[in-house]
C-alpha positions as CSV (number, residue, x, y, z in Angstrom):
1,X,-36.0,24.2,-5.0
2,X,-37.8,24.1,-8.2
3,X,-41.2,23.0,-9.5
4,X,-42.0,21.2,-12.4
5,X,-45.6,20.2,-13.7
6,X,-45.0,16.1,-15.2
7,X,-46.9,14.9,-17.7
8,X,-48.3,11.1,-17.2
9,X,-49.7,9.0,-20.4
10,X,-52.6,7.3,-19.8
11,X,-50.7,4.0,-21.3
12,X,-48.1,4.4,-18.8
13,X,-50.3,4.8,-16.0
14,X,-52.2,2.0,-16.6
15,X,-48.9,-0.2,-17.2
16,X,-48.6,0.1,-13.5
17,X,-51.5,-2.0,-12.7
18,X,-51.7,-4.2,-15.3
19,X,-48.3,-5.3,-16.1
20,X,-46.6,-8.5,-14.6
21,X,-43.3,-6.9,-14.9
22,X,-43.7,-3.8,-12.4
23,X,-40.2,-3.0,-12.4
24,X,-40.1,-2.3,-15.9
25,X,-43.2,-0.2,-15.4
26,X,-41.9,1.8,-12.6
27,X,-38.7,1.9,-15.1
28,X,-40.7,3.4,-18.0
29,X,-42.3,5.7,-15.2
30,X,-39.5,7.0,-14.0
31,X,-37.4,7.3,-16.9
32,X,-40.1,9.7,-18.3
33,X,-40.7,11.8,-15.2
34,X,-36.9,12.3,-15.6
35,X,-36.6,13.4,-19.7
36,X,-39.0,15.5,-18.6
37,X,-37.1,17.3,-15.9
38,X,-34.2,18.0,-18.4
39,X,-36.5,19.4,-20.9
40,X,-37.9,21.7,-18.5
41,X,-34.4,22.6,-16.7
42,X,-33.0,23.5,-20.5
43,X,-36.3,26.0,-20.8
44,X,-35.0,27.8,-17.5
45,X,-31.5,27.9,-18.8
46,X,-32.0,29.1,-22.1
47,X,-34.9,31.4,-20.9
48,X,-37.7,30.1,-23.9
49,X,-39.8,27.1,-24.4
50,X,-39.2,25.1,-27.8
51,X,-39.9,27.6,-30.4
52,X,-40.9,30.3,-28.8
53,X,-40.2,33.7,-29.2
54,X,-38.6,36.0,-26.4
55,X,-36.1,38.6,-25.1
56,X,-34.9,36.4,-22.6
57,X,-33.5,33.7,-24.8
58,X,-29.9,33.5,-24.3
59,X,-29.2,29.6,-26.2
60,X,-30.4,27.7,-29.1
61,X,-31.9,24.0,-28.4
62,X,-29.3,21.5,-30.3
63,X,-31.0,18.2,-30.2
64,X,-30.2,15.9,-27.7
65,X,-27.8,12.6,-26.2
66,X,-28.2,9.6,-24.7
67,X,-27.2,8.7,-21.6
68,X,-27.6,5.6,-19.1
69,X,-28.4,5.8,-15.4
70,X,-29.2,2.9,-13.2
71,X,-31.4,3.1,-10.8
72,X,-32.7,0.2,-8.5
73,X,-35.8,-0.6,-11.0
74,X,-33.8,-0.8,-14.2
75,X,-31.4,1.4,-16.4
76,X,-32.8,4.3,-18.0
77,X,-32.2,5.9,-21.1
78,X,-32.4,9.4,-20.7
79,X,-32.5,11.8,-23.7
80,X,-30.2,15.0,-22.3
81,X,-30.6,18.6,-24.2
82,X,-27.3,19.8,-25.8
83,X,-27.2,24.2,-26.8
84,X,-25.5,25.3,-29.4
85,X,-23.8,28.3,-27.6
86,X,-24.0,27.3,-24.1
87,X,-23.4,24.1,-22.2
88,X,-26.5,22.8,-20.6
89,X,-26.3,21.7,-16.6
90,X,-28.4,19.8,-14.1
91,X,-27.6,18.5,-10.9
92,X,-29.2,14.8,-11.5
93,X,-25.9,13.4,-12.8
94,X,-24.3,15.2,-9.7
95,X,-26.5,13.6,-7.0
96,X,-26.3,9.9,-8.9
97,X,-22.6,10.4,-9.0
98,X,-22.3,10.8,-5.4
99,X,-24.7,8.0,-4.8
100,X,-22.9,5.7,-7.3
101,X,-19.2,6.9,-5.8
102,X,-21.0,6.0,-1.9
103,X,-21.9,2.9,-3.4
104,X,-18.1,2.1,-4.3
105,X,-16.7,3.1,-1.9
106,X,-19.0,0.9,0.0
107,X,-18.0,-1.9,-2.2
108,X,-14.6,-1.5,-1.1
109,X,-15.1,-1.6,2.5
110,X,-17.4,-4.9,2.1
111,X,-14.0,-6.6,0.6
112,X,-11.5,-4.9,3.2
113,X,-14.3,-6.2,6.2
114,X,-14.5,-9.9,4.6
115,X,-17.0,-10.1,1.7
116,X,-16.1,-12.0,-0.9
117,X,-16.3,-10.3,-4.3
118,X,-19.0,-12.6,-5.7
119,X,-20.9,-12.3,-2.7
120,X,-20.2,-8.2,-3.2
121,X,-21.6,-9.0,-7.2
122,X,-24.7,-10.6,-5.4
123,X,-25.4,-7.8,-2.8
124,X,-25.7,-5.0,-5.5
125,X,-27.7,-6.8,-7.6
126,X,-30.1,-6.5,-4.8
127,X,-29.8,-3.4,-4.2
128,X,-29.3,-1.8,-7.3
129,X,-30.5,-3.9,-9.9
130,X,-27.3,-3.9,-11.7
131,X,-24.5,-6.8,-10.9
132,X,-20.8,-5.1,-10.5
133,X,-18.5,-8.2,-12.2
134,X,-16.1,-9.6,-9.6
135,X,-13.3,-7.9,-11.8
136,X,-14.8,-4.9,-11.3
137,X,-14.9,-5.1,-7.6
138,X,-10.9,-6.0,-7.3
139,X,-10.2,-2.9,-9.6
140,X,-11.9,-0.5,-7.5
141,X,-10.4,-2.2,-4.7
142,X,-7.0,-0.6,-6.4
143,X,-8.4,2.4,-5.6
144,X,-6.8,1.7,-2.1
145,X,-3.4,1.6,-3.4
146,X,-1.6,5.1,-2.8
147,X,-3.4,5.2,0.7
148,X,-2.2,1.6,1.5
149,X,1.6,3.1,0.2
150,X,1.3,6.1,2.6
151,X,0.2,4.6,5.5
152,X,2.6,1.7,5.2
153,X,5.9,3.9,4.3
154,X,4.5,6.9,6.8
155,X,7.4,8.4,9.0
156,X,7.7,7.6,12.7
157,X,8.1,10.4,14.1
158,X,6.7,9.5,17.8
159,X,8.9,7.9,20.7
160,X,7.8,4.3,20.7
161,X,9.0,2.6,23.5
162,X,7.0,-0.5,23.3
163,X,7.2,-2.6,20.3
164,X,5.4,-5.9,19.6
165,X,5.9,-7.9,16.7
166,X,4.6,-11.1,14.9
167,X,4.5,-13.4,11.7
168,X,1.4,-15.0,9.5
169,X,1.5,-17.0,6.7
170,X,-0.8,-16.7,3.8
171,X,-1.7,-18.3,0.4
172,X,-0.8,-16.3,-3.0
173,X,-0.2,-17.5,-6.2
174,X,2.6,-16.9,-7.6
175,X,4.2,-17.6,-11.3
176,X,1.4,-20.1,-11.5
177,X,1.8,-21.6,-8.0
178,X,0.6,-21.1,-4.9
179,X,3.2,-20.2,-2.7
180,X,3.0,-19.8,1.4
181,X,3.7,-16.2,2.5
182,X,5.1,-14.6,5.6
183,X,3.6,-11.2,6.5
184,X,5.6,-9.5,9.3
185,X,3.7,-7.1,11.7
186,X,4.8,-4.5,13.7
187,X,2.8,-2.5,16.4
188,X,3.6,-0.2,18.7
189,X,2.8,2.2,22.1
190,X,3.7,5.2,21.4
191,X,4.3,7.9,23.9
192,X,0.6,9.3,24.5
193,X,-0.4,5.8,25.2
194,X,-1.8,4.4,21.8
195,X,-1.1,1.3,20.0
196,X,0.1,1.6,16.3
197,X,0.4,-0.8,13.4
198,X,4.0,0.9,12.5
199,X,4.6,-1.8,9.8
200,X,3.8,-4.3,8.0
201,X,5.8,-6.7,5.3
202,X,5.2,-9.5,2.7
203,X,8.2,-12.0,2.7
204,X,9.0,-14.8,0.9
205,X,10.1,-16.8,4.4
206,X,10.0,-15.5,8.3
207,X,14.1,-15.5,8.6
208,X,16.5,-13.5,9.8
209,X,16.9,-11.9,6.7
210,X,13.2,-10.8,6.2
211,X,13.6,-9.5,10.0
212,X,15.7,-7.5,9.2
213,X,15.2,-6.0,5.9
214,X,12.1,-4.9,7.8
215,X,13.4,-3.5,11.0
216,X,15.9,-1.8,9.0
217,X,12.8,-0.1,7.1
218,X,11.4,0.5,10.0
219,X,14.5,2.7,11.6
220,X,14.9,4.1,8.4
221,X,11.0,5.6,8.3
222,X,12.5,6.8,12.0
223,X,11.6,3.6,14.5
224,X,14.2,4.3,17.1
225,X,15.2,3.8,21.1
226,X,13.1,1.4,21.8
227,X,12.7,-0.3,25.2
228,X,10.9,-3.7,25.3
229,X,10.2,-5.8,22.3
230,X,7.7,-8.7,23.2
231,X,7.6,-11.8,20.5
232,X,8.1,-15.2,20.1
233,X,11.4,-16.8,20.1
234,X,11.5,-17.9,16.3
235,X,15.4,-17.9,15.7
236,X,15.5,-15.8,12.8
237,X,13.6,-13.0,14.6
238,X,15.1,-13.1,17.7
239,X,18.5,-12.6,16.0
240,X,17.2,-10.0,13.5
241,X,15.8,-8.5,17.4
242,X,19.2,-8.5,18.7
243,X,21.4,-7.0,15.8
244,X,19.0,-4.4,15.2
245,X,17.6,-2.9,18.7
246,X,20.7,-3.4,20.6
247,X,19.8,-2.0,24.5
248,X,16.4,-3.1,24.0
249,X,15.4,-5.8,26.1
250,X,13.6,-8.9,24.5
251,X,10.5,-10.2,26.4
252,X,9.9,-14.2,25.4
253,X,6.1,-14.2,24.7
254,X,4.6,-16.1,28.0
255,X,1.9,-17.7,26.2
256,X,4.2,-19.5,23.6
257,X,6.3,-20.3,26.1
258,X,4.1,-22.0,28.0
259,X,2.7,-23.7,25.2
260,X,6.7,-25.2,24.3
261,X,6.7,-26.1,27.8
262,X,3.7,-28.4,27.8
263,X,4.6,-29.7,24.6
264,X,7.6,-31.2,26.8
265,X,5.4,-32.3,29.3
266,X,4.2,-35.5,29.9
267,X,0.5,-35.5,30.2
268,X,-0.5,-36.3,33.8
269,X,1.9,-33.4,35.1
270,X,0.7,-30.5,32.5
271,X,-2.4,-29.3,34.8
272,X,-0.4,-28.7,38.2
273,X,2.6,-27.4,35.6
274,X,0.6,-24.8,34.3
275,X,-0.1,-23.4,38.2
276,X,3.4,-23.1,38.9
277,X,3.8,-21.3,35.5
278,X,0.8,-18.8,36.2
279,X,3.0,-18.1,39.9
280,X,6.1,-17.6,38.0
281,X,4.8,-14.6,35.5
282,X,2.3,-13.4,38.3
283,X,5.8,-12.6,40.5
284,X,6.2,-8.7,41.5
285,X,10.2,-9.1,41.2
286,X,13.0,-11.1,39.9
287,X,13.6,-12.5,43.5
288,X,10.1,-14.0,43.6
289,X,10.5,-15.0,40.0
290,X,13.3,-16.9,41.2
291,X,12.0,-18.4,44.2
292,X,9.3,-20.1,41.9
293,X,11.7,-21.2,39.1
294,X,13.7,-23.1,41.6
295,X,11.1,-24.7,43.2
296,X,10.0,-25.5,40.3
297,X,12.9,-27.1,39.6
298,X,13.5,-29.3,42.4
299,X,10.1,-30.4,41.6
300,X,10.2,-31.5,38.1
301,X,14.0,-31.7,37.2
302,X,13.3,-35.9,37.2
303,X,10.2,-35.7,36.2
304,X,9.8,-33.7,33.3
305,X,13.6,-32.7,33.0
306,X,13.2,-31.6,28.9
307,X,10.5,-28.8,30.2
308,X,13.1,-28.1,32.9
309,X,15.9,-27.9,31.0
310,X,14.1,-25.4,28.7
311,X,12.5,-23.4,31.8
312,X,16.4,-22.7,32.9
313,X,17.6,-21.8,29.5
314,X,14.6,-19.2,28.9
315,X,14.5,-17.7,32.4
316,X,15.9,-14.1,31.5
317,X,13.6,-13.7,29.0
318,X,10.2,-15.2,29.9
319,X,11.3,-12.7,32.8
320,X,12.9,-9.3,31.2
321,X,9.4,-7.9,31.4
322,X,10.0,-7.2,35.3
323,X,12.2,-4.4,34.5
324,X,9.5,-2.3,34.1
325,X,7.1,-0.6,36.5
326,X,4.4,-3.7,37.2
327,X,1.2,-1.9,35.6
328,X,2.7,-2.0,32.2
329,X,3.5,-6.0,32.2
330,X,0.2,-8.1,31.7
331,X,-0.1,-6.4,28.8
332,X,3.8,-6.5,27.6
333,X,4.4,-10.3,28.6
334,X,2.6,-11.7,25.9
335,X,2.1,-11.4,22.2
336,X,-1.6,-11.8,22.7
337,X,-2.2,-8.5,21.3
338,X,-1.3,-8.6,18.0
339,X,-2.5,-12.1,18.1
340,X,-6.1,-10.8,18.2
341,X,-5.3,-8.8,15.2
342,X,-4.2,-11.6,13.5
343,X,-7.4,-13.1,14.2
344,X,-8.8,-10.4,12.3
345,X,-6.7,-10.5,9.4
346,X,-7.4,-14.7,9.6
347,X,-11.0,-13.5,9.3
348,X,-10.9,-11.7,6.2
349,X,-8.2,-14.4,4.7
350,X,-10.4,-17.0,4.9
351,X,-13.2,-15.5,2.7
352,X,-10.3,-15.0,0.1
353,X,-8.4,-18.1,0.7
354,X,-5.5,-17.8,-1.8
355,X,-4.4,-14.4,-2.8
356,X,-4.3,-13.3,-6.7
357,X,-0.6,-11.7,-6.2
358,X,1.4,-10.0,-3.4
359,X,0.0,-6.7,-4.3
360,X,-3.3,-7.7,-3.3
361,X,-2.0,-8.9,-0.1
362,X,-0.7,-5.4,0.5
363,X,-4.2,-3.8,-0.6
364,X,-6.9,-5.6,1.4
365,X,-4.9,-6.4,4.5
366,X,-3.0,-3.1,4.0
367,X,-6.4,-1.4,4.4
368,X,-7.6,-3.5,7.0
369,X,-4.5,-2.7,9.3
370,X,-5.2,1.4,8.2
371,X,-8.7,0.4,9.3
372,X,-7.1,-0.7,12.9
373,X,-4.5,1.8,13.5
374,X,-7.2,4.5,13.1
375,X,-9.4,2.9,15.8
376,X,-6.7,2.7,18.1
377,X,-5.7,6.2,17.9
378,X,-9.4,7.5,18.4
379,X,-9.9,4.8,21.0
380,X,-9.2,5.1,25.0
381,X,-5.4,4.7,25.5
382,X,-3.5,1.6,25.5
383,X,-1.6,3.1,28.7
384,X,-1.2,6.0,30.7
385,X,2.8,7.1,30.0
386,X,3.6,9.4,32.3
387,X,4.3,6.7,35.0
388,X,6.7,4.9,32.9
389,X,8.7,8.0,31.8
390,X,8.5,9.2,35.4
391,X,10.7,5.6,37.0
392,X,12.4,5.6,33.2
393,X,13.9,8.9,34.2
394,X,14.4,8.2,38.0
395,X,16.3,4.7,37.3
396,X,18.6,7.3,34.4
397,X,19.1,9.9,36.3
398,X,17.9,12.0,33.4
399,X,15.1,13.8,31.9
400,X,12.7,12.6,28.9
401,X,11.6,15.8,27.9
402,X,12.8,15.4,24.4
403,X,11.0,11.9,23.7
404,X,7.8,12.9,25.8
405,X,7.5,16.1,23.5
């Protein structure tokens, strides 16, 4: 590493002790200890002090420009050399540059966690002495763009047997409006056990439609033979399920349902209702599943016949999750899953409240969900496969060699 002998004035020593306004003295300070380390790195590099006279010169000096760094106590004007036939370098711009493109960078993950961008403006004003315009902040955030776009359009090239999939709305303005927006959420277990955010969607309503168009982008990124899909029974989705994944077998979230059964209900009965639910998803087969439904039944058909009537109709599907080995179904019966990560995304949604545009909706919650996936894939395992492949291929009568590989 190299030495250089600094020069102090005597008036800007003493401005350190005197003034009232240390940061501009420390500014002043610094700002000279670093002119002088240019001057003194263009001596090395041309091989002669100003005017002096030697075989090792290889440049001429040829004056000097101005350029800005800011630094924590201030911005400095430094005064950097220029040679005629040569091109001067130092590393000082190097080392800010990485600092200043860590600071972005950190920026950007302060907005993708929850900060707002004028609490962002605030926090680097601390820090840095400079303030970063909230403008500034969401264009650097753009920066997140083609990774958002590859992560989001990525093929799918694992076997994904499981797939869970839900619905938030959010606020975005729109032609001048602001306008309520779906965003559709896919994740998945794949075959070595790890959950996966395999998609995600902004549409204009959740209906069969929007469903589809994104299951059909899903399949066509390579989402196919899937086993179980768990969600809630929202019309337009189930149908969009049942036209797209046909063989797969649709698991009724257990928690919705449970809420739309005490919703039908009358009060005094939903505490000893919700027991007889917990024994009914709790059975180890369909025959035990059975057994509760119908006493169940004779138990409430005069009482609370609407919650009956609606236990009856949704049966098969509040149930399809017993057609797979037992260790697999806390976790499949529900939605609550993807829930949580809504939570998450409900998190960072209310810092921003309304969305500038769609795009931005795709950036920030885009990178949040990239955020996610990557944890879940360096994370422990969702589930341990092998059992699952092992009774898929015992109740075929065929091998899964080709998916497991």
């Amino acid at each position: 590493m190299a030495q250089y002998n600094i020069t102090l004035t005597e008036e800007l020593l003493h401005g350190l002790f005197v003034s009232n306004g240390k940061d501009e003295a420390f500014s002043k300070l610094l700002e000279e200890i670093f002119n002088q380390v240019l001057r003194a790195q263009s001596d090395e590099q041309i091989g002669a002090a100003p005017y002096e006279r030697t075989d090792e010169r290889n440049a001429y000096r040829n004056g000097y420009r101005d350029r800005k760094l800011t630094t924590r106590v201030g911005t400095l004007i430094l005064h950097v050399p220029r040679h005629r036939n040569g091109d001067f370098n130092t590393e000082l711009f190097e080392r800010y540059q990485r600092s200043e493109q860590a600071l972005l960078l950190a920026m950007m993950q302060m907005v993708v966690s929850g900060v707002s961008s004028r609490k962002v403006e605030d926090i680097t004003y601390e820090l840095c002495g400079r303030k970063f315009s909230k403008s500034l902040v969401s264009k650097l955030c753009e920066g997140l763009d083609p990774m958002v776009k590859a992560f989001q359009n990525r093929p799918l090239e694992k076997h994904y047997p499981f797939l869970v999939v839900d619905a938030l709305y959010l606020k975005v303005r729109e032609d001048g409006r602001v306008r309520s927006k779906g965003l559709l959420v896919a994740v998945a277990v794949n075959q070595n056990g790890h959950r996966e955010v395999v998609g995600f969607k902004v549409a204009d309503t959740e209906s069969q439609t929007s469903w589809s168009e994104f299951f059909s982008s899903l399949q066509d990124r390579g989402l196919k033979d899937v086993h179980l899909i768990t969600s809630d029974s929202h019309r337009g989705l189930v149908n969009a399920i049942r036209k797209h994944f046909q063989g797969a077998t649709w698991q009724r979230c257990q928690t919705h349902f449970s809420r739309n059964m005490l919703d039908l209900t009358p009060k005094a009965l939903q505490s000893e209702l919700k027991e007889h639910l917990r024994k009914l998803y709790e059975a180890v087969d369909l025959e035990s599943a059975t057994k509760v439904r119908n006493e169940m039944m004779d138990h409430y058909e005069t009482r609370a016949p609407r919650a009956m009537k609606l236990l009856d109709e949704a049966f098969a599907d509040i149930t399809a999750v017993l057609s797979v080995p037992f260790k697999y179904r806390k976790r499949l019966r529900t939605s609550n899953g993807i829930e949580r990560l809504n939570q998450e995304i409900r998190r960072r949604e209310r810092v921003i409240r309304i969305f500038p545009n769609e795009a931005s909706v795709i950036r920030l919650i885009g990178a949040l969900l990239m955020e996610q996936d990557e944890k879940w894939q360096t994370d422990r395992k969702y589930f341990e496969m092998a059992l699952y492949y092992q009774a898929l291929t015992e109740s075929n009568g065929s091998t899964m060699t080709a998916a497991i590989a």
